[in-house]
PDB file as gemmi writes it, atoms N, CA and C in Angstrom:
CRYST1    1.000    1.000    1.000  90.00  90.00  90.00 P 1                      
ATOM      1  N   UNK A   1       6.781  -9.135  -5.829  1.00  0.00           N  
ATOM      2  CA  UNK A   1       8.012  -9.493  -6.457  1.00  0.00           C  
ATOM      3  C   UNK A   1       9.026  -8.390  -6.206  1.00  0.00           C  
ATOM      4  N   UNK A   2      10.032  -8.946  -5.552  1.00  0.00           N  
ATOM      5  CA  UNK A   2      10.990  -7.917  -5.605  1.00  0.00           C  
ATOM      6  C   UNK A   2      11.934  -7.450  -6.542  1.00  0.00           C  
ATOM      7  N   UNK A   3      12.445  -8.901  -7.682  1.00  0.00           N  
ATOM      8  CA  UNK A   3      12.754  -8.756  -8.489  1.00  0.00           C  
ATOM      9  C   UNK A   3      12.714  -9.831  -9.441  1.00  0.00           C  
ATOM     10  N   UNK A   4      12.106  -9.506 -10.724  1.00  0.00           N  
ATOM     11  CA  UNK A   4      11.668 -10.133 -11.668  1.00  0.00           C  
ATOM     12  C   UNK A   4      10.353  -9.728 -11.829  1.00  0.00           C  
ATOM     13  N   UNK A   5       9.802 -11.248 -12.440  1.00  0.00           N  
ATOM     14  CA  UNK A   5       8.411 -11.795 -13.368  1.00  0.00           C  
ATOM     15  C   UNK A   5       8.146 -12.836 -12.724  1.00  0.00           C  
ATOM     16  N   UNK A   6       6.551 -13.140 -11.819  1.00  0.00           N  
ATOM     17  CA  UNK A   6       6.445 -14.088 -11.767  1.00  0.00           C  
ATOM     18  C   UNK A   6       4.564 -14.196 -11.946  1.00  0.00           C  
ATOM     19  N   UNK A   7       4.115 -15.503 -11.618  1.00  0.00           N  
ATOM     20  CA  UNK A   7       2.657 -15.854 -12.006  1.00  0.00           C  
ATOM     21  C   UNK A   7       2.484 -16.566 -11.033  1.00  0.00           C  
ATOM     22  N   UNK A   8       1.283 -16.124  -9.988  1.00  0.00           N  
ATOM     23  CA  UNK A   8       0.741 -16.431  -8.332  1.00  0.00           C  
ATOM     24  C   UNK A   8      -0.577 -16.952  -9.402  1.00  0.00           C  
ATOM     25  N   UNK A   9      -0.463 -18.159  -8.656  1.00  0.00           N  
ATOM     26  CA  UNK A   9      -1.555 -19.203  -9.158  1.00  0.00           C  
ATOM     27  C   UNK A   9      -2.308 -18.763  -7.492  1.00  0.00           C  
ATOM     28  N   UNK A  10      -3.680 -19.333  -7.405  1.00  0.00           N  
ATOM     29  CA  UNK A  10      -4.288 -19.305  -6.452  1.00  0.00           C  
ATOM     30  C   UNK A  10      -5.606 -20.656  -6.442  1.00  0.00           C  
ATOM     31  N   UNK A  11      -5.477 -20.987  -5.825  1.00  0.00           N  
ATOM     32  CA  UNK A  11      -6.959 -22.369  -5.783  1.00  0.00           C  
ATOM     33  C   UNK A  11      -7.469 -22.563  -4.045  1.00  0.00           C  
ATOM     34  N   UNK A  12      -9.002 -22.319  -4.316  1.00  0.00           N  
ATOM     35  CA  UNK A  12      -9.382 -22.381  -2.942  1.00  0.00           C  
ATOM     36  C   UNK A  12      -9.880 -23.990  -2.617  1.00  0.00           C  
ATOM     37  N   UNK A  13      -9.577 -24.139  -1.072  1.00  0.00           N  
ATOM     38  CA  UNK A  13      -9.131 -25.666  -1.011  1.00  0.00           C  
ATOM     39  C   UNK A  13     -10.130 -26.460  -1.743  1.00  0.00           C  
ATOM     40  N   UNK A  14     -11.622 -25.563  -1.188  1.00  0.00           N  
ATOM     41  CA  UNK A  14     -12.717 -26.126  -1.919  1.00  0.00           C  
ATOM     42  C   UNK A  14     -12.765 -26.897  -3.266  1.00  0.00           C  
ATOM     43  N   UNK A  15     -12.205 -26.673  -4.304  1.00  0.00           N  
ATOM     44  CA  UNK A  15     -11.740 -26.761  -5.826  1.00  0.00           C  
ATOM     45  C   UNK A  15     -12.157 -25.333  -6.086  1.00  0.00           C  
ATOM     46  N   UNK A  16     -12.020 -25.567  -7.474  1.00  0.00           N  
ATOM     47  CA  UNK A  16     -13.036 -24.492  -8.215  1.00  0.00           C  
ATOM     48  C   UNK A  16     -11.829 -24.058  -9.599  1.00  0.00           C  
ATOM     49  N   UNK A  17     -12.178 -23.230 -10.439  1.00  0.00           N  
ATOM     50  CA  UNK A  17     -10.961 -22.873 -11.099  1.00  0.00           C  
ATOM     51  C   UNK A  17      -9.706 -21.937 -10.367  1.00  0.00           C  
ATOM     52  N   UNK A  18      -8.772 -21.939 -10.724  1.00  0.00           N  
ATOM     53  CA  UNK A  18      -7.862 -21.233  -9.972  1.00  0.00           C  
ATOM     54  C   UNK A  18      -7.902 -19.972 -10.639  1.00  0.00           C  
ATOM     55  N   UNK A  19      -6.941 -18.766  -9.915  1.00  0.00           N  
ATOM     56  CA  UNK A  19      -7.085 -17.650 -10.428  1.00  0.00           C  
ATOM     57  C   UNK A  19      -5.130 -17.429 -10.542  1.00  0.00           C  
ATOM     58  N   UNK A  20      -5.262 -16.552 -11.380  1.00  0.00           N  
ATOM     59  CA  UNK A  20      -4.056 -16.307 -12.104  1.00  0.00           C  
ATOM     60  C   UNK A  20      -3.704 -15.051 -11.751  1.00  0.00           C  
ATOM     61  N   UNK A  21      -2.400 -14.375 -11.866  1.00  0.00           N  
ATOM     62  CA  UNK A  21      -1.941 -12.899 -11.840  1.00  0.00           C  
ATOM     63  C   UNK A  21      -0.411 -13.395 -12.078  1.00  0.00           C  
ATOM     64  N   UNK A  22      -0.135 -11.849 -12.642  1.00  0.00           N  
ATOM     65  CA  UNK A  22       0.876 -11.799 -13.417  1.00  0.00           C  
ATOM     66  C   UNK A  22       1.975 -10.804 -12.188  1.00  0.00           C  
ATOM     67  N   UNK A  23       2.598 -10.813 -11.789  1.00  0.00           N  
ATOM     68  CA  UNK A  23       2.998 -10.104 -10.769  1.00  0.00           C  
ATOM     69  C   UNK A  23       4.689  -9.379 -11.297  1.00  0.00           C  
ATOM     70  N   UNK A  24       5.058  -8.431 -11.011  1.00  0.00           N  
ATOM     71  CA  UNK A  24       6.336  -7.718 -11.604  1.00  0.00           C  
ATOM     72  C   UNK A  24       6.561  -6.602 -10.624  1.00  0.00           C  
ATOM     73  N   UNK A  25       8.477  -6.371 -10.991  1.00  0.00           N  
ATOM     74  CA  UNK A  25       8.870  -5.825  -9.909  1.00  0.00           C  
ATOM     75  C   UNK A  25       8.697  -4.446 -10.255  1.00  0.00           C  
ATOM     76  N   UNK A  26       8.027  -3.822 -11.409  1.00  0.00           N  
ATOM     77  CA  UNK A  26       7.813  -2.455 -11.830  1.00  0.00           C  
ATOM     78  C   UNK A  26       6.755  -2.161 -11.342  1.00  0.00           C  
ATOM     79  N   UNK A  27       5.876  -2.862 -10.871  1.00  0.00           N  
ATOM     80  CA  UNK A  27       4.327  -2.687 -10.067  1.00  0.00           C  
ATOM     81  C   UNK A  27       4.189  -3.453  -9.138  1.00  0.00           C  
ATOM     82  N   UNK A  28       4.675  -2.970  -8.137  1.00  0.00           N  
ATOM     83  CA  UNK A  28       4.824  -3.804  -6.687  1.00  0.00           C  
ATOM     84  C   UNK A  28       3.375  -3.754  -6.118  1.00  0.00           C  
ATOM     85  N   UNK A  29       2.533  -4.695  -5.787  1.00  0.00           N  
ATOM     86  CA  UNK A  29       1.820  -5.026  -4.938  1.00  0.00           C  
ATOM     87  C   UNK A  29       1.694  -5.905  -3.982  1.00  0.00           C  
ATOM     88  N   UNK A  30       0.882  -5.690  -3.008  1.00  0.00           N  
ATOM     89  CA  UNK A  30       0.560  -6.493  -1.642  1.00  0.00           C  
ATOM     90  C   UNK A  30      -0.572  -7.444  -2.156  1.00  0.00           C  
ATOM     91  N   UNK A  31      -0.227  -8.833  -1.949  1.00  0.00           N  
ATOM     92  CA  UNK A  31      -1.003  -9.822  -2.290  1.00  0.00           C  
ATOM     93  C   UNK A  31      -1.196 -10.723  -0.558  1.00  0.00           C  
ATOM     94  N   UNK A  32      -2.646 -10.495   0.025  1.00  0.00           N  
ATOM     95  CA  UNK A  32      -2.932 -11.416   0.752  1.00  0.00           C  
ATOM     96  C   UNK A  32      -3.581 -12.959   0.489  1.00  0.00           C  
ATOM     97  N   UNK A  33      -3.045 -14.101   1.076  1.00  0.00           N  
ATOM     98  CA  UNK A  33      -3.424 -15.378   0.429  1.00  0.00           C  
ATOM     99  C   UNK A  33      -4.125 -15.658   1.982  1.00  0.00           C  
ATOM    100  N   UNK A  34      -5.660 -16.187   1.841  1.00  0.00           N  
ATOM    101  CA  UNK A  34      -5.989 -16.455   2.873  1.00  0.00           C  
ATOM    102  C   UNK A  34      -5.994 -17.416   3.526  1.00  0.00           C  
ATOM    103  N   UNK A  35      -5.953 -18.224   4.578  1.00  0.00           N  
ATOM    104  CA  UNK A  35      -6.067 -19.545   5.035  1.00  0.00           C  
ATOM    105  C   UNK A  35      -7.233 -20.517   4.319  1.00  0.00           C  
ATOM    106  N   UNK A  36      -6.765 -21.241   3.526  1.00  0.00           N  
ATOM    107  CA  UNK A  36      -7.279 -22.575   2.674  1.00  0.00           C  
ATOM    108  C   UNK A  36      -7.227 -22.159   1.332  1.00  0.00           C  
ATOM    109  N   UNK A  37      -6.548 -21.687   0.898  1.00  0.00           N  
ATOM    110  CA  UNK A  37      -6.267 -21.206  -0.332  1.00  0.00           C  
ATOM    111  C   UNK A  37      -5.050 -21.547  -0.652  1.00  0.00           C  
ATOM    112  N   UNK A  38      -4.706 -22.788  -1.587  1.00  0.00           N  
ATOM    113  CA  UNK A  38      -3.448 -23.278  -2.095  1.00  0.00           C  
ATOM    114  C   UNK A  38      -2.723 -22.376  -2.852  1.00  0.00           C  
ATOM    115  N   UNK A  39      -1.612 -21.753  -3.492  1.00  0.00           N  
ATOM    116  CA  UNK A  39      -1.090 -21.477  -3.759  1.00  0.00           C  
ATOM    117  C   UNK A  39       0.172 -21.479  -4.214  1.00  0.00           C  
ATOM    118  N   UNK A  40       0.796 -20.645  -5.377  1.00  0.00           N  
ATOM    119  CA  UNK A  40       2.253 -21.235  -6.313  1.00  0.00           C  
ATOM    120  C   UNK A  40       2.805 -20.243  -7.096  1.00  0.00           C  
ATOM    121  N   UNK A  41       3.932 -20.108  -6.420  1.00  0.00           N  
ATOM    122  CA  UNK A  41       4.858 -18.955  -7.880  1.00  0.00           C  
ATOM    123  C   UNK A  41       5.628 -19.430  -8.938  1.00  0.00           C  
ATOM    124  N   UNK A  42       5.097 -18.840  -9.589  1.00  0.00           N  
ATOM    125  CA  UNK A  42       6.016 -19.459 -10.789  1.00  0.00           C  
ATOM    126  C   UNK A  42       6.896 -18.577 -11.927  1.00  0.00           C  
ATOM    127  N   UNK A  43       8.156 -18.754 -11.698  1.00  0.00           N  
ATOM    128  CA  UNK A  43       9.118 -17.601 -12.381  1.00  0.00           C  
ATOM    129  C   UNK A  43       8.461 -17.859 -14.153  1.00  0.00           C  
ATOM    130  N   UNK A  44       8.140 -16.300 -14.642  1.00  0.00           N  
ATOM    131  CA  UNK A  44       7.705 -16.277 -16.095  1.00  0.00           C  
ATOM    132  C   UNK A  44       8.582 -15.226 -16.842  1.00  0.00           C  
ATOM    133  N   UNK A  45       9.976 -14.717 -15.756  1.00  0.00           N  
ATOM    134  CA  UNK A  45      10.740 -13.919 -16.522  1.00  0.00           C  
ATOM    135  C   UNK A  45      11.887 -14.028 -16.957  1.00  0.00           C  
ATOM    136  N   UNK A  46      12.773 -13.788 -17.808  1.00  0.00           N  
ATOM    137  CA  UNK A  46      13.583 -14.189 -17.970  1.00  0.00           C  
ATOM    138  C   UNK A  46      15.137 -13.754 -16.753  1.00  0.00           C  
ATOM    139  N   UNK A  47      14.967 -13.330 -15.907  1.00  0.00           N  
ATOM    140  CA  UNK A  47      16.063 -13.293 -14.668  1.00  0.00           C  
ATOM    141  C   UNK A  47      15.657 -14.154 -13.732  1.00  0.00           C  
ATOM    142  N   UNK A  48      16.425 -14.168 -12.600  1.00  0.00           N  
ATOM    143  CA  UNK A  48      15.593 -14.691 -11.362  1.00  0.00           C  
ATOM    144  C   UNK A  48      14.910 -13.755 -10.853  1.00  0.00           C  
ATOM    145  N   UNK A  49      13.999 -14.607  -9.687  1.00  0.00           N  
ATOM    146  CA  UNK A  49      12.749 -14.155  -9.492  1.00  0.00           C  
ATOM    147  C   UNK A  49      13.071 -14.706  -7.560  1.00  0.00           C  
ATOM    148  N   UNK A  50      12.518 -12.943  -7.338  1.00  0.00           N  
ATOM    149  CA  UNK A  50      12.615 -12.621  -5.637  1.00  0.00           C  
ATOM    150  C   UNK A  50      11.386 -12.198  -5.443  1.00  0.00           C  
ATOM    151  N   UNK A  51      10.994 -13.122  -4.304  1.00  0.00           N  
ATOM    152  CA  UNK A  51       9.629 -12.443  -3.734  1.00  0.00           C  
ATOM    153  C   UNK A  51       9.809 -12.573  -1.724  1.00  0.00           C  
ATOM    154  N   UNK A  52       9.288 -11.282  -1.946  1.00  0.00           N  
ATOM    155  CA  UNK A  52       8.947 -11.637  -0.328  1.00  0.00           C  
ATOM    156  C   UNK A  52       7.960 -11.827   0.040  1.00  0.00           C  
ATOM    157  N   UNK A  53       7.625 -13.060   1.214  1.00  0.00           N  
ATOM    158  CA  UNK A  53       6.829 -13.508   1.691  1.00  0.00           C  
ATOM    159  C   UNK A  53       6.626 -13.932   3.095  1.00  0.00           C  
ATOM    160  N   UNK A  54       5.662 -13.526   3.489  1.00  0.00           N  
ATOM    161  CA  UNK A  54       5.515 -13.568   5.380  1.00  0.00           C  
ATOM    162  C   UNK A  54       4.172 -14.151   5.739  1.00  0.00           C  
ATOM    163  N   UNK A  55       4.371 -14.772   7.242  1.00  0.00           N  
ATOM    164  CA  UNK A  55       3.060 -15.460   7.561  1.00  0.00           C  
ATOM    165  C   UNK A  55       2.885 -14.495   8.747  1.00  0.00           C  
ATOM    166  N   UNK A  56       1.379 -14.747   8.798  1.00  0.00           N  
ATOM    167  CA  UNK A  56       1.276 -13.822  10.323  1.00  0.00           C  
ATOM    168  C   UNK A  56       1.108 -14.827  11.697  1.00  0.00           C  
ATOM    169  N   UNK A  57       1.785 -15.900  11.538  1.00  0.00           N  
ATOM    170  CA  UNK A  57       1.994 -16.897  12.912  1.00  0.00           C  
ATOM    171  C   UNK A  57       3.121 -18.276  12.435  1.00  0.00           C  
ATOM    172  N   UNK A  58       3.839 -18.583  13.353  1.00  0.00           N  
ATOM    173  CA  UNK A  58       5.156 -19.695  13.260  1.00  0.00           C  
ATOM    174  C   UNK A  58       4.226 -21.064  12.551  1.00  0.00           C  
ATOM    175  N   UNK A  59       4.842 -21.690  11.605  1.00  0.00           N  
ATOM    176  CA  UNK A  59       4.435 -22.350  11.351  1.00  0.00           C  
ATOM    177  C   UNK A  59       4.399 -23.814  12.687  1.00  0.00           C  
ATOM    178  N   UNK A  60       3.442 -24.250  12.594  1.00  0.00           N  
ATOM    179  CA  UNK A  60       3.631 -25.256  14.189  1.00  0.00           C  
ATOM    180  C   UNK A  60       3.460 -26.660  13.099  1.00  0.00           C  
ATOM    181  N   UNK A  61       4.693 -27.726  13.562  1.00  0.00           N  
ATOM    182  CA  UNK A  61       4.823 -29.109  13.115  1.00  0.00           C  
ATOM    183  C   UNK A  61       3.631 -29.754  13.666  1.00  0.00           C  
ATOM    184  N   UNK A  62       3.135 -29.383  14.581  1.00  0.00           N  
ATOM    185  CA  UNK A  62       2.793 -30.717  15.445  1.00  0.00           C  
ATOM    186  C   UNK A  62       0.656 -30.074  15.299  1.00  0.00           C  
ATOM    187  N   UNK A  63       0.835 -29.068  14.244  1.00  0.00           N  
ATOM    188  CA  UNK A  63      -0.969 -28.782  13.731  1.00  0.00           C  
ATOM    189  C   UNK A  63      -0.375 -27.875  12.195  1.00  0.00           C  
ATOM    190  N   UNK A  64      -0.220 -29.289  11.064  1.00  0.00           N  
ATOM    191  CA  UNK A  64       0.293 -28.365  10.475  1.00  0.00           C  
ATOM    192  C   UNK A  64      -0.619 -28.192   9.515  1.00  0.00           C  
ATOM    193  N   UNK A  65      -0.595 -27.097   8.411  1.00  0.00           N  
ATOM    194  CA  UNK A  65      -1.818 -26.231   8.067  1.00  0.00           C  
ATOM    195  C   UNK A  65      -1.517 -26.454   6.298  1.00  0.00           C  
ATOM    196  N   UNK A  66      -0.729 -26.901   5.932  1.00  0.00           N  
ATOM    197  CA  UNK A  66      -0.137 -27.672   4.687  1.00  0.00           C  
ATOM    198  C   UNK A  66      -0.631 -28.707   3.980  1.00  0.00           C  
ATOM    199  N   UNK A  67      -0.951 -28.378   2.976  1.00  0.00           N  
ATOM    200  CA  UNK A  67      -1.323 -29.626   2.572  1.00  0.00           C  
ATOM    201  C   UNK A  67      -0.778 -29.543   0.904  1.00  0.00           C  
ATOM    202  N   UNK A  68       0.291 -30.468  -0.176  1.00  0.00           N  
ATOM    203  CA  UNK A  68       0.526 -30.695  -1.262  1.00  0.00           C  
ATOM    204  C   UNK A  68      -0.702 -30.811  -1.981  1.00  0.00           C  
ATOM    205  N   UNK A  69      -0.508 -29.552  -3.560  1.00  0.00           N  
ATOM    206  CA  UNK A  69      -1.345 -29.491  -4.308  1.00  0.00           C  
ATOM    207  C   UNK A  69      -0.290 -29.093  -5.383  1.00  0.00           C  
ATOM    208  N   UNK A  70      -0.809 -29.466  -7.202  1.00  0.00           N  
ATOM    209  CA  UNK A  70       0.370 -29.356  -7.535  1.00  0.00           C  
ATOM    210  C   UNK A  70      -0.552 -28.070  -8.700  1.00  0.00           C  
ATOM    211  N   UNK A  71       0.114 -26.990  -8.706  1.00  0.00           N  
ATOM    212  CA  UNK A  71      -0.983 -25.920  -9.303  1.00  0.00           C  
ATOM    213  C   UNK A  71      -0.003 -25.449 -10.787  1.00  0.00           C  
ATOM    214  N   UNK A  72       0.974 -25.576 -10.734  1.00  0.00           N  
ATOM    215  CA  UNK A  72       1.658 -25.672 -11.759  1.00  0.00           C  
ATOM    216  C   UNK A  72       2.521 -26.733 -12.255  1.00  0.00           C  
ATOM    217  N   UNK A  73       3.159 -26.772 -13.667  1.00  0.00           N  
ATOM    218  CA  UNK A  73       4.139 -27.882 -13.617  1.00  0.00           C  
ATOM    219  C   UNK A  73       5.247 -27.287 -13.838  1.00  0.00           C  
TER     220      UNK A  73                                                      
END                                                                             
């Protein structure tokens, strides 16, 4: 988070329970999400909420690696 409060849901595609973290811009950490692992941010602070986020390859349309899961409401 770069700036704010937010809550990184995590669910591996498999099912299973998801895992939770509380993430803030006063304790910056590196969060890797691995391939098949759904995932969701969700602003829990009261400002807006900046995160940066990077893939390590272009997303390609035509093999795409996406799939809708709804991990929060």
């Amino acid at each position: 988070m770069i700036r704010g409060r937010g809550r990184l849901v995590l669910r591996p595609a498999g099912g299973g329970p998801p895992e939770e973290f509380v993430l803030d811009e006063r304790r910056p950490q590196v969060v890797e999400v691995p391939a098949g692992v759904a995932h969701a941010i969700q602003n829990v602070g009261e400002g807006p909420l900046r995160v940066l986020a990077y893939a390590d390859r272009s997303y390609d349309p035509h093999d795409p690696d996406t799939v809708p899961v709804t991990l929060v409401e």
